[in-house]
Structure formats: C-alpha cells, structure tokens
C-alpha positions in Angstrom: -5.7 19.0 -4.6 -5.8 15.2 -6.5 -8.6 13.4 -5.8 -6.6 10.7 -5.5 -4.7 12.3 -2.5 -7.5 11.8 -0.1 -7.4 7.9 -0.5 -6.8 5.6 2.7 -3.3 3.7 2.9 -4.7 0.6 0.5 -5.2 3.7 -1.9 -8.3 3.4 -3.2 -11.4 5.7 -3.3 -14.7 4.6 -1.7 -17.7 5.9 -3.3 -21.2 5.6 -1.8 -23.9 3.3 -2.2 -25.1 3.6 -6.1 -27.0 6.7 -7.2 -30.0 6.9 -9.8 -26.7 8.7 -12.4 -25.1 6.1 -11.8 -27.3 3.0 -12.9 -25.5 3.3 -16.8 -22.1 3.2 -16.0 -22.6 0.4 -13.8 -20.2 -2.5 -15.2 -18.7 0.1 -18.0 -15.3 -2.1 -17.4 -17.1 -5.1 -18.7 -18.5 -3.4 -22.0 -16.9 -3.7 -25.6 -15.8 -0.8 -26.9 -17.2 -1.3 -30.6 -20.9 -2.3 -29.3 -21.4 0.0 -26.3 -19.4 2.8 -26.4 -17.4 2.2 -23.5 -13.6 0.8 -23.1 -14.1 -1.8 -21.7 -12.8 -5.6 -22.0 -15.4 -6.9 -24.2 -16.5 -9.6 -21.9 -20.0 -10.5 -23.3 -18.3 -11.2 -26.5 -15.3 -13.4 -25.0 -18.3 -15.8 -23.2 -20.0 -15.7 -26.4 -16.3 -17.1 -28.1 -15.7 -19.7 -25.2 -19.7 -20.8 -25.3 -19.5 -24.4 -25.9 -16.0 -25.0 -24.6 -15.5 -26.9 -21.2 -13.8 -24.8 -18.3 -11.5 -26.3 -15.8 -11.3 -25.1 -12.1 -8.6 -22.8 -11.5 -7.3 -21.1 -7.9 -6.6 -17.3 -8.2 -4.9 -16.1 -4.5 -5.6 -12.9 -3.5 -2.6 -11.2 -1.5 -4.9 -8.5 0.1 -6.5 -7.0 3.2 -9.0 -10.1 3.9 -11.8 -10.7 2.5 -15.9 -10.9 3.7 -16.5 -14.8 3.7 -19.9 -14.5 4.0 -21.0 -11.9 1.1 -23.7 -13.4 -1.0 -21.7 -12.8 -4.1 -18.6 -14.4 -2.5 -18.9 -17.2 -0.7 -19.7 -19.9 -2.9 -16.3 -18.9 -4.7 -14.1 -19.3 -1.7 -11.4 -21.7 -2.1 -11.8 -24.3 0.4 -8.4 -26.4 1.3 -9.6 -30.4 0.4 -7.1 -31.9 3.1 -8.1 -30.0 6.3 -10.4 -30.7 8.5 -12.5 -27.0 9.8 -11.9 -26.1 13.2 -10.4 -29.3 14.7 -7.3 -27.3 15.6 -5.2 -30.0 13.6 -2.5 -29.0 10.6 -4.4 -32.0 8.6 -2.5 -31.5 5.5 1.0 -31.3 7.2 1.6 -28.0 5.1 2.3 -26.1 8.8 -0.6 -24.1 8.6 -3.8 -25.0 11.3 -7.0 -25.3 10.0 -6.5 -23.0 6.5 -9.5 -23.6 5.2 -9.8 -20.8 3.2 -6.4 -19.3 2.8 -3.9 -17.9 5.6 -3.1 -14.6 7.4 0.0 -13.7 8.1 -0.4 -10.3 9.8 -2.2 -12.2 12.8 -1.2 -14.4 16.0 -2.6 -17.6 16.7 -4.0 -16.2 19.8 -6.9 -15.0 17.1 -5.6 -11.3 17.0 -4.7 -9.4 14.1 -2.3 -6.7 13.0 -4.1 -3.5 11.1 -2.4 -1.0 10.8 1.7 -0.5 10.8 4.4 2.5 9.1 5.0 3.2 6.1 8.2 0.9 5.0 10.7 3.9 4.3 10.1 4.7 8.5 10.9 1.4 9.1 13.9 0.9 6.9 15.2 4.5 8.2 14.9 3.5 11.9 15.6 -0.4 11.7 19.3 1.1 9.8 19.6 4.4 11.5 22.0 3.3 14.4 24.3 1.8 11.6 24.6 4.3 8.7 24.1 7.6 10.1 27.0 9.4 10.6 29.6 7.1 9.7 31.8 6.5 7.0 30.7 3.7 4.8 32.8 1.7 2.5 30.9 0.3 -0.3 33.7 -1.5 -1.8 33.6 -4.0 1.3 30.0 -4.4 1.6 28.4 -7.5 0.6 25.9 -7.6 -2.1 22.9 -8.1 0.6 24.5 -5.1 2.5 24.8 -2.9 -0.6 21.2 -2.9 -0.7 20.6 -2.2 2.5 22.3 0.6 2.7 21.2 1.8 -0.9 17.5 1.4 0.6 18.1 3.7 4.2 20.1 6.2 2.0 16.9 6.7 -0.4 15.2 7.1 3.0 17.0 9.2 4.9 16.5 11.8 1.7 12.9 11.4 2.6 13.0 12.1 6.1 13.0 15.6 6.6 9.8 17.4 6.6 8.4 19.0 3.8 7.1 22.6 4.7 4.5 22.7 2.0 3.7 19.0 3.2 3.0 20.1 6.9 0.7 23.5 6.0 -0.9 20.9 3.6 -2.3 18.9 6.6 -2.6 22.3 8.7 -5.5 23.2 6.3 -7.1 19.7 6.0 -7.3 19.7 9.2 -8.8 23.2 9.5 -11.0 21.8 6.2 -11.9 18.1 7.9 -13.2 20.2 11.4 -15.1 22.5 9.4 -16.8 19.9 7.4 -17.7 17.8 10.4 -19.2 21.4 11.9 -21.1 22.0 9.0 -22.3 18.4 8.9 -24.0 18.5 12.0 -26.3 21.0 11.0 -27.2 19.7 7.7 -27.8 16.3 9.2 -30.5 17.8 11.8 -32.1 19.7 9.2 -32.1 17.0 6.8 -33.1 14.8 9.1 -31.1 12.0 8.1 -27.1 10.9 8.5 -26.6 10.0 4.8 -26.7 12.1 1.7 -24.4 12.9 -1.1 -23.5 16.1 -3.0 -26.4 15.9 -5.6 -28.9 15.4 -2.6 -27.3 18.6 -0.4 -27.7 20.5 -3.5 -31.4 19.6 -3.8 -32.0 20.3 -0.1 -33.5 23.8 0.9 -32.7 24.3 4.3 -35.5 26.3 6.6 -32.8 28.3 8.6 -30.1 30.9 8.1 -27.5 28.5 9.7 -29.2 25.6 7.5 -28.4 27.9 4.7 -24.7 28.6 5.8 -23.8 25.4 6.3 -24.7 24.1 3.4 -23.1 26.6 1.3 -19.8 25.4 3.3 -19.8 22.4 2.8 -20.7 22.4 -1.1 -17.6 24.9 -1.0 -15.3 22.4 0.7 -16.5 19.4 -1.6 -15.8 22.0 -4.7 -12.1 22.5 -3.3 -11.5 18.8 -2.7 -13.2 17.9 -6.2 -15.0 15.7 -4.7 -17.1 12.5 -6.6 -21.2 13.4 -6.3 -21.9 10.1 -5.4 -19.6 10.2 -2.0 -21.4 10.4 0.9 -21.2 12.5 3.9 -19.9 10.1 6.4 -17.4 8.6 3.8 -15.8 11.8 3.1 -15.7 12.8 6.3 -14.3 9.5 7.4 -11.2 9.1 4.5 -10.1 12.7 4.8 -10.0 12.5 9.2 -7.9 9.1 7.6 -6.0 10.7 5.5 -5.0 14.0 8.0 -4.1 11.1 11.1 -2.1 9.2 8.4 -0.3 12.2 7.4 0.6 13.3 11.0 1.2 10.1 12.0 4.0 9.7 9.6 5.6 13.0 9.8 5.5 12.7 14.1 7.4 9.1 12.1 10.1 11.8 11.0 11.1 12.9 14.5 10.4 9.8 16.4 9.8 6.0 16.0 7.0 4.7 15.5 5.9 1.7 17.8 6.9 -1.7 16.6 3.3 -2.4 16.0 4.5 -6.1 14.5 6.3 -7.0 17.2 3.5 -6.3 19.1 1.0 -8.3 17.6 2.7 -11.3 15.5 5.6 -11.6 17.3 7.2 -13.6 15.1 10.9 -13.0 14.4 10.5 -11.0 11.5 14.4 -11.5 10.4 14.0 -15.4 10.2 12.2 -16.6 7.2 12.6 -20.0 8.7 10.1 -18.3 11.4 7.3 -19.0 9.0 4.3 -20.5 10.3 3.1 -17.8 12.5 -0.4 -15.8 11.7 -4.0 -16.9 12.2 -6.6 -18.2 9.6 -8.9 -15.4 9.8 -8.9 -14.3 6.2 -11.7 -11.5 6.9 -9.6 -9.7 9.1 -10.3 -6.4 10.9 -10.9 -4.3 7.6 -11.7 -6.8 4.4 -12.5 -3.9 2.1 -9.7 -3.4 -0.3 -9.4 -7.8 -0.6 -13.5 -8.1 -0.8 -13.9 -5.5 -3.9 -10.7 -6.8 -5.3 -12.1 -10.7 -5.4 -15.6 -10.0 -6.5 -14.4 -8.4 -9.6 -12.3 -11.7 -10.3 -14.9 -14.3 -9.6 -17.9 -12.8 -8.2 -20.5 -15.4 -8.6 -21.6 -15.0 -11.8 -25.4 -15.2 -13.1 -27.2 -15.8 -9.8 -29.3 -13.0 -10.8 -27.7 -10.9 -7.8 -25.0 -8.1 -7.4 -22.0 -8.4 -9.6 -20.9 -11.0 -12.1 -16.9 -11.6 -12.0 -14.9 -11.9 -14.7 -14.1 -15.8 -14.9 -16.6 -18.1 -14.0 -15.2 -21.6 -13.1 -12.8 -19.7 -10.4 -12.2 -20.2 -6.5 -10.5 -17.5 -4.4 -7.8 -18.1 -2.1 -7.6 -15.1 0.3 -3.9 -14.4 2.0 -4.0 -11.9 3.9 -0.7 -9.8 4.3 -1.5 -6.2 3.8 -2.3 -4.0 7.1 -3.2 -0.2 6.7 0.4 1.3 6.2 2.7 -1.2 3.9 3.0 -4.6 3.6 6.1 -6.4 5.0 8.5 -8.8 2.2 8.4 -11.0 4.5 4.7 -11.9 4.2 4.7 -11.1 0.6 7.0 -13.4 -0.1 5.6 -16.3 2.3 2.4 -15.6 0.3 3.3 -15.8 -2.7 5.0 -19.5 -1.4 1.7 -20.3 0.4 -0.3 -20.2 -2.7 1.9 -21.8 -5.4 2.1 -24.7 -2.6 -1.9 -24.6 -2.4 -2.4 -25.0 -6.4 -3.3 -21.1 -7.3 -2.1 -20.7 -10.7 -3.0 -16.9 -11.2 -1.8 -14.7 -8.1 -3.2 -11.1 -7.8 -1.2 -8.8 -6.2 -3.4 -4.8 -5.7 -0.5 -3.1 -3.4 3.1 -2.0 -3.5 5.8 0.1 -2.0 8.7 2.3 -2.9 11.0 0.4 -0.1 11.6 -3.4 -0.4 14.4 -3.9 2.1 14.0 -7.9 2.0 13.7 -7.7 -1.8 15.9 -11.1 -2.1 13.1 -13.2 -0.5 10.2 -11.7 -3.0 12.7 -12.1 -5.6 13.0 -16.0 -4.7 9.4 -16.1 -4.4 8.1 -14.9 -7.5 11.5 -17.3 -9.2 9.3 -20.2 -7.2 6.2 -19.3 -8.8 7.9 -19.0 -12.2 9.3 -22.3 -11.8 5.9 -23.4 -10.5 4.1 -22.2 -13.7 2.2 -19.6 -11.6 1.3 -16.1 -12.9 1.3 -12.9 -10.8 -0.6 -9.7 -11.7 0.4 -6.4 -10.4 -0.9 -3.0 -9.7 1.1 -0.4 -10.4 0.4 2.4 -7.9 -1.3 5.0 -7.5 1.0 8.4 -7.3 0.8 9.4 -10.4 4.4 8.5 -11.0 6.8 7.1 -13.8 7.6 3.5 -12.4 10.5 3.5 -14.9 12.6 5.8 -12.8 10.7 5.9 -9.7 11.2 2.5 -7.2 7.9 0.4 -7.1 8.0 -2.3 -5.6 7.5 -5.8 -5.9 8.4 -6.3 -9.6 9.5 -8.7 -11.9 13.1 -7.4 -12.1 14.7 -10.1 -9.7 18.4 -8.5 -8.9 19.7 -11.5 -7.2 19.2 -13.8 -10.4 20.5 -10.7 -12.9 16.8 -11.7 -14.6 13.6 -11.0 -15.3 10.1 -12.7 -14.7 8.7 -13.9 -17.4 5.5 -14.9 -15.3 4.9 -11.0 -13.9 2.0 -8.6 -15.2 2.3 -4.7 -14.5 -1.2 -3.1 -14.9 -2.2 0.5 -14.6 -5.5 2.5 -14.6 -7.4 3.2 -17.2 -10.7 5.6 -17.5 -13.5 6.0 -19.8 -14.7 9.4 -21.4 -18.3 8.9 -20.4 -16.4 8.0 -16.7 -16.2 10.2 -13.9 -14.0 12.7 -15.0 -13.8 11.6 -18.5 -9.6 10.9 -18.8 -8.4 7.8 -20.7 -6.0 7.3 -18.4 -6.5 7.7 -14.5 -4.9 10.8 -13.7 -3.6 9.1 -10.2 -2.0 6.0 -12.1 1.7 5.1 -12.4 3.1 4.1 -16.2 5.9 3.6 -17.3 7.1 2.7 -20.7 9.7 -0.4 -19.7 7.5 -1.5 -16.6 4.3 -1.2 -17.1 2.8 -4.2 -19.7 -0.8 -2.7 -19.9 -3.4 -0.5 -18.9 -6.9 -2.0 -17.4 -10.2 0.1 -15.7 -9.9 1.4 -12.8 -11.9 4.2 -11.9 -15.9 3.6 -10.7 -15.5 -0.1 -10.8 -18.2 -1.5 -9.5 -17.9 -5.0 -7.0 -18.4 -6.5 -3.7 -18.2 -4.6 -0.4 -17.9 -6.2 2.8 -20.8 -5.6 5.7 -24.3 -7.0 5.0 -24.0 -7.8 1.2 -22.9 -4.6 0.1 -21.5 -3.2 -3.4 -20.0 -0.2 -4.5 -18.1 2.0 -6.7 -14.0 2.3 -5.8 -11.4 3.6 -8.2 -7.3 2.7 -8.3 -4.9 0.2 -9.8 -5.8 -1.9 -7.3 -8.8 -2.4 -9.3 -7.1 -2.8 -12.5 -4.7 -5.6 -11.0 -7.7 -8.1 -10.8 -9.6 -7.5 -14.4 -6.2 -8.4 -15.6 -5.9 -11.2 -13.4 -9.8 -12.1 -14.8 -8.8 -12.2 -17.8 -5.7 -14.5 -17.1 -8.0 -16.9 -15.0 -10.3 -17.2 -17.6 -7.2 -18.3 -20.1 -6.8 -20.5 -17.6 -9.6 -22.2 -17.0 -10.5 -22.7 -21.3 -6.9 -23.2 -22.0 -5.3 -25.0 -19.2 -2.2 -26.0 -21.7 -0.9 -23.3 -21.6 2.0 -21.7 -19.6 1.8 -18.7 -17.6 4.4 -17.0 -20.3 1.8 -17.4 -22.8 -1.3 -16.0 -20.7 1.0 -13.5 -20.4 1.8 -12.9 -24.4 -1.6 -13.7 -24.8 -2.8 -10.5 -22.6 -0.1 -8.2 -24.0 -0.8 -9.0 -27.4 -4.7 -8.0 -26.8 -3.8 -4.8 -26.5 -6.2 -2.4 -27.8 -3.8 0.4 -29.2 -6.5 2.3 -31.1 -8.7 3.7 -28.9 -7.0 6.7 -28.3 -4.2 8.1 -29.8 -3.4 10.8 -27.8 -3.7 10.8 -23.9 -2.7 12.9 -21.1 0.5 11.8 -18.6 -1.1 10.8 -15.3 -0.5 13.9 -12.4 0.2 16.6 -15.5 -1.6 18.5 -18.3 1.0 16.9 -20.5 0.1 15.3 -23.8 1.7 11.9 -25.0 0.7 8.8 -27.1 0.1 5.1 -25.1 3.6 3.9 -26.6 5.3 6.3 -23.7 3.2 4.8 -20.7 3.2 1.3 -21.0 5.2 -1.7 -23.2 2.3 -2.7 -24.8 0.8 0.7 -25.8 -2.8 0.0 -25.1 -6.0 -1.3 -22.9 -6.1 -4.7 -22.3 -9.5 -7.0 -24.2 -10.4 -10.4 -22.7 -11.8 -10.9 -26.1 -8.7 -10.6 -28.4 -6.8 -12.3 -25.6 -9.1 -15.4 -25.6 -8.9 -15.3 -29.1 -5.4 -15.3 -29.0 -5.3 -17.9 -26.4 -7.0 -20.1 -28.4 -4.5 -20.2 -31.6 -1.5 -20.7 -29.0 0.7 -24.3 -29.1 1.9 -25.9 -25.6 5.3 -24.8 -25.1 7.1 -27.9 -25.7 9.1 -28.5 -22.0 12.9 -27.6 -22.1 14.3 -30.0 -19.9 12.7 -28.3 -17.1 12.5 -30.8 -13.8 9.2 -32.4 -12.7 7.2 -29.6 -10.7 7.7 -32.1 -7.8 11.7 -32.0 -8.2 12.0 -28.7 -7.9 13.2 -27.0 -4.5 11.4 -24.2 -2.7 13.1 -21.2 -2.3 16.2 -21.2 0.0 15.4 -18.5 1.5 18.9 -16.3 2.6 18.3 -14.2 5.7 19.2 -9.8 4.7 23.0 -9.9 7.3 22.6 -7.2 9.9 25.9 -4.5 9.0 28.1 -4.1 11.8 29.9 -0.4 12.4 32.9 0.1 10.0 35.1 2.7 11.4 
C-alpha cells in the first residue's frame, strides 16, 4: 500500500517529534542545490541578493483549517485587522464581519461553535441531485448552462457510487491490521515503559518476555507492510490509520445512505444564497489548526528569533480563513474567502486543498476573476492521488468556464522530493502533475514547520506543503518588488524554474520513467533565487485602461438554479 494512502482528509502525513537522523535534513527545502546538495529553493542566497533592499509589508491569506494564534513562531505574524476594535462585539469596520481580528471562519456559527468534519463533495452532489437525475430522461439540449453543469457533476458521481470490492476488503484488512497494532501496542508500551516511541527505538528495545518478543515482532511486521516513515510514532500511526479506516467506512456507509447534513447542523446558513454571506465565527484556530498552522509557519514563520523555524518571507502577516473541515471544503466558503481577503488587502492567497467535485464552480470562478481584477495572486496545491490533473477534475483551478478564460493570477504547484529525502524520489510519488495544469513543482515531503499544541514543530509531507513555499517565494516578490503585478510574480516564478536537476524522473503512483517537460508547464523545481533575480529585471506593466481598483464591482454572485423534473 502508498504511504500516502494512510493520510487524514487534509492529506498530509504527520511525522513525530524530530529524531537524532533527522537533525540534517531539517530545512533541506530551504537549501541551494549548487552549495548543499539538496534541491531546495536557494533561500540563503536570495536574502543575500535582496540584503540592502527595503521590504514592504505584504498580507498572505491562508484558506485553511485554522491556525494556533498563540505558537511562539506565529503570533507575532498574525495579521491583525487595523479598523476593529477586539472583542467589543461591534462590526467596527462595516465590512459585516464582528470582531475579525485576525481573519474569519466560515465553517462556524456565531454561537462560538464550529463545523469539523463533513462528506466528501461527490456524496453531497450525488444526494443534493439524486431525486432529480436518477432515473429520468434528461434533455441536455434544454438545460441551461448552470444546469448542464450540474448535471455533468452528479453524472461523474453517480459512476462513483457503487462500491468497489477490492475498496471494501481493503478496509476489512486495515481494520484487522489497525486492531492488531493497537493489541500489540499495549504490550510494548508496558514493557517499554513509556507511551511514545518510533520504529528505530522498537527496534533497539529488547523485550524481557516471550509476549514482549511477539509483539514486537508484529508490530515491526505491520510498519514493514504499511512502509511506514521511522520517525512516526506509535500513537500517530495508530491514530491516522483508525482515521483513515472510520473515513473509509464512513464514506462507503455514504454509498448506501446519506450522510447527515452536518452543515446544516452547525452553520445553518443557507448554503444556496451567496447573498447569505456573513455567517461563521472569528475563531481562526478552530477545532483542529494543524494542516493551516504548518502551512503558515512555512510562509512567514518568524524568522531569526533564534527559535523553531524561519519562514520563507520576512516582512509578511498571515491572514488565517478558515474554510476547510475534515472531509471537503464547500465553494461557497472558498469563494467568500477568497472575497474576504482581496477586501482585507492580502495580495498573495494560498490555497493547500482541493476536490474532484466543484458543483458551485461559477462563484469560485467569479472569485478568483475578483482577485485578478484586484491584482491578488493565488497559489495552489495540486493534490495528492498521484493523479494526472490534465485529465482528471481538480478542483479549484484557474480555468474559469463562465468567462471562456483563464487566470492569469493562478499558480499550480506539486510535490517535489530530494534524493537524500525520505524515500529518495525527485518527485513525491503521491503528487498530481500534469503537463497543461500544473506550472511548477516545489518540496513537499519532510518539511519541517510549526505544529499547533504547546509550541510544537514537525515534519509533514504533501502538496499542501508545496502550495506555501511557492506562495513564500511570491510574498517575498512582493514585499522587495511591490511594482509589480501578480502576472509578473507569476512569470517571475515560472521562469525560475530549475529544469536541470534531473532529467529523468519517475511518474508519480507508477514505476514509469518520463522527463519534467511531461508533468508540469514549466518543466522544473521552483528557486526563490532566480525568481528574485528575475523579479528584479522586471518593468511595471504599464495599466491598460484598467478601472481604478476602487471602480471595480465585486463579484455578482449568480445563485447554481435548482432543475425541476423534465418528463
């Protein structure tokens, strides 16, 4: 089985806390490729390039799962909103919002609660539809554009519905696996006599007792099958595979029955008005800050205070928005997100999730077209299935169907790997590519950043990871070179390129051989270096009769029509 198959929804891996082995890989991502060995982004040498120059403050949202406010590494760098007031209970700024301090959550209700997890979006675009496609006689011809998509989107789903026999013995023996490891567990943690260890302590241990000796044994064998990372601890492997078996079951039980309306239940907001928009809380820690705390510190961890981690750009605040539970995001807060943070001044907006289903498609559309006519960049992961995004649906993405266009102001990134990394492959054998849709390819495997709970940091691998060097990178363009337009950060990042490293690497999920030219546009791994450099040679775009930022109108947001029966 794929490592990368025993990940939590967010689709990351958690690693443990850091291990002796792993002291010299620690910040590989940052390292230049000439000097040390490692691909990296050559960060050292871009500060040294920039030394001298004078930075200007720039807001980076992160569209996440929350964020810890109160990590040492963090919260200096929190954006704070200059027109409200904390904890007065006022909308100071008029913007709709109550006391956003620090960014907004839109998967809570203003009673303080908050939604975590929810379905995966093809169960809710296969029930939400089911009553009004299946079994009937469609005529495309007479459906409007809105309801072409619709139905194009349950159709896709309703493919996926039926359950996969080799899907259902696969959780039949991860379940058998994830009991016998807790079993075996228990006795290694009495003999041990302590709840924590990883693979390369177990090995070490003698146990005293036959039974000692068994269980051990068992669970080295269960790591083996699961190819498991040394440096994972017991109770995190223990704790993402029960996850990962619940998630499973939970969405084929999805497949026979609906799944509670968990939004409904907790936002209660009426989803299918984007008018309904100023519902959520301003908790933007949330219930599970993980994914959104590792994703920020790696942007704009506070750098030299001789502590933790040092982000990628220095003169950055981060602007959490929370709008992704456990189980897929909704357009609807992706979309107001996106709006909430070109409104709040974020010029760089990262983006470390995705879905194969976008059933409100038209409102992310709109939004991103806002933040392109806002001058606002947005950096994307690409996923994490191991799948060719040209031909497989990943969504959002730059290609906005209602304006026949697009973005120019969109960044694809995927997941790159080290040879000296983990399992020593170029390119992360769990990230999506794609030649037409992917721009570039960034680290993502053992990055090492902020973890929330007590000033934590750790090691986590995925796109999602990638998503935020390359929206470092774009921040720190940014902040030196504030001319310039979010089209030529972008050109500026795609043209850095590094296309030499390695010639020949093997297609994510196979044993396939192929060159970088086939995975990505740019046909390489992005450098901060030779994208400052370039950064620095670039002309302001001279405006083409584009309106004053303040003429132009928000989105106008079109509500998706509900299809009525056609018999």
């Amino acid at each position: 089985m794929q490592r990368m198959k025993l990940i939590t929804a967010c689709s990351f891996l958690l690693a443990s806390q850091l291990g002796f082995s792993q002291n010299n890989i620690k910040g590989w991502y940052l390292r230049d490729p000439e000097k040390d060995g490692f691909y990296g982004i050559s960060l050292d040498k871009t500060y040294d390039f920039i030394k001298g120059k004078t930075a200007s403050p720039v807001i980076v949202a992160v569209i996440d799962s929350g964020i810890d406010t109160t990590h040492e590494d963090l919260k200096e760098i929190l954006w704070t909103n200059p027109k409200e007031i904390p904890g007065n209970g006022i909308d100071d700024d008029g913007n709709g919002y109550v006391d956003d301090i620090h960014g907004w959550n839109f998967l809570g209700n203003k009673d303080g609660s908050n939604l975590k997890k929810d379905v995966d979006e093809r169960t809710r675009v296969y029930y939400r539809f089911k009553e009004k496609f299946d079994g009937r006689q469609i005529d495309t011809s007479s459906l409007t554009s809105d309801e072409k998509w619709q139905y194009r989107e349950w159709q896709k789903a309703a493919q996926q519905m039926n359950i996969d026999p080799d899907e259902k013995m696969e959780v039949m023996m991860l379940e058998i696996l994830a009991k016998s490891l807790k079993k075996n567990d228990a006795i290694i943690r009495e003999e041990m006599q302590k709840e924590s260890y990883n693979r390369d302590e177990l090995e070490k241990f003698e146990p005293q007792t036959q039974k000692g000796k068994q269980a051990k044994m068992g669970f080295i064998t269960c790591l083996k099958m699961l190819n498991i990372e040394e440096d994972q601890t017991n109770q995190d492997l223990i704790k993402d595979l029960q996850e990962y078996v619940d998630g499973k079951k939970t969405s084929m039980d999805a497949k026979i029955v609906a799944p509670p309306d968990y939004r409904a239940q907790t936002i209660k907001d009426n989803y299918y008005a984007i008018d309904d928009k100023y519902y959520g809380n301003n908790d933007v820690m949330g219930p599970d800050p993980m994914h959104g705390t590792h994703v920020s510190g790696i942007i704009a961890a506070e750098r030299n205070n001789n502590i933790g981690v040092d982000g990628i750009a220095d003169d950055v605040k981060i602007m959490m928005i929370r709008a992704v539970p456990d189980g897929d995001e909704y357009d609807k807060d992706v979309a107001l997100a996106i709006v909430y943070a070109v409104d709040n001044g974020a010029k760089v907006i990262n983006m470390s999730f995705g879905k194969s289903f976008s059933p409100e498609k038209k409102w992310v559309d709109e939004a991103i077209r806002y933040a392109e006519s806002k001058d606002v960049l947005l950096v994307h992961a690409a996923g994490n299935e191991s799948h060719d995004v040209d031909v497989v649906d990943n969504f959002p993405n730059p290609n906005l169907i209602s304006f026949n266009a697009r973005a120019t102001n969109f960044i694809t990134v995927g997941a790159s790997g080290d040879p000296h990394v983990a399992a020593g492959k170029v390119i992360a054998d769990f990230s999506n590519y794609g030649k037409e849709t992917v721009d570039v390819f960034a680290p993502g495997v053992r990055i090492y950043s902020t973890l929330p709970g007590g000033n934590q940091y750790g090691y986590l691998n995925g796109t999602s990871f990638s998503s935020p060097i390359v929206a470092g990178i774009a921040a720190l363009i940014r902040s030196y070179y504030p001319q310039l337009s979010a089209k030529q950060v972008k050109y500026a990042i795609d043209k850095s390129a590094e296309t030499k490293l390695a010639t020949t690497v093997t297609v994510p999920g196979t044993d396939s051989s192929t060159t970088m030219s086939e995975l990505c546009e740019t046909g390489g791994f992005v450098n901060a270096y030779q994208a400052i450099e370039i950064a620095s040679a670039l002309k302001p775009e001279m405006p083409v009769n584009n309106p004053k930022p303040d003429k132009i109108n928000k989105p106008v947001f079109i509500n998706p029509k509900e299809i009525k029966s056609k018999n």
